[in-house]
C-alpha positions, -999 to 999 in steps of 0.1 A, spaced: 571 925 -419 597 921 -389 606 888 -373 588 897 -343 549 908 -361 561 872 -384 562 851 -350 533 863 -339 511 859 -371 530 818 -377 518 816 -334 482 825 -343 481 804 -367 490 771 -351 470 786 -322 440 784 -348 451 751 -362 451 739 -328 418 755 -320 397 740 -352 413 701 -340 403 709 -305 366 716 -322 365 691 -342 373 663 -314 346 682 -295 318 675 -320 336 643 -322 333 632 -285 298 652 -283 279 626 -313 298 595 -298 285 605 -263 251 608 -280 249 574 -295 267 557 -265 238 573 -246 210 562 -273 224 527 -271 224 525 -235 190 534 -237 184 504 -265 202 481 -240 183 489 -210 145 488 -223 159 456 -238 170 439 -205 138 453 -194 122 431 -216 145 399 -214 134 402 -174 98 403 -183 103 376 -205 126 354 -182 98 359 -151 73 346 -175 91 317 -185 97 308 -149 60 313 -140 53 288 -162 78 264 -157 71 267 -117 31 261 -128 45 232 -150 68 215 -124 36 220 -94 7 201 -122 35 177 -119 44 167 -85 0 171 -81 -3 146 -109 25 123 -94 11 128 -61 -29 117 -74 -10 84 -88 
């Protein structure tokens, strides 16, 4: 084998070395982008229902607070 057919073969190589890490931080990046995007999804329904639940709560407190000022009102 001559220098030249050696470079080549040692340049492929790395080339392929290079190639399986450039694949491998793909899949990498690919199944962290999939559960960043299944826990944004976790986060948002749940702020969905912290809204729903915080609304609530001040419906009630805002019925609460107008029985009050009626009963203080009827006294």
């Amino acid at each position: 084998m001559t220098d030249p057919e050696r470079n080549q073969l040692l340049e492929l190589r790395d080339l392929e070395v290079k190639l399986d890490q450039l694949i491998a931080q793909y899949t990498a990046t690919k199944n962290e982008n999939y559960s960043l995007k299944t826990k944004q999804d976790e986060l948002v329904k749940e702020k969905a229902h912290l809204l729903e639940k915080t609304t609530l709560a001040r419906t009630r407190v805002e019925a609460m607070i107008a029985r009050l000022k009626a009963m203080e009102q009827g006294s």
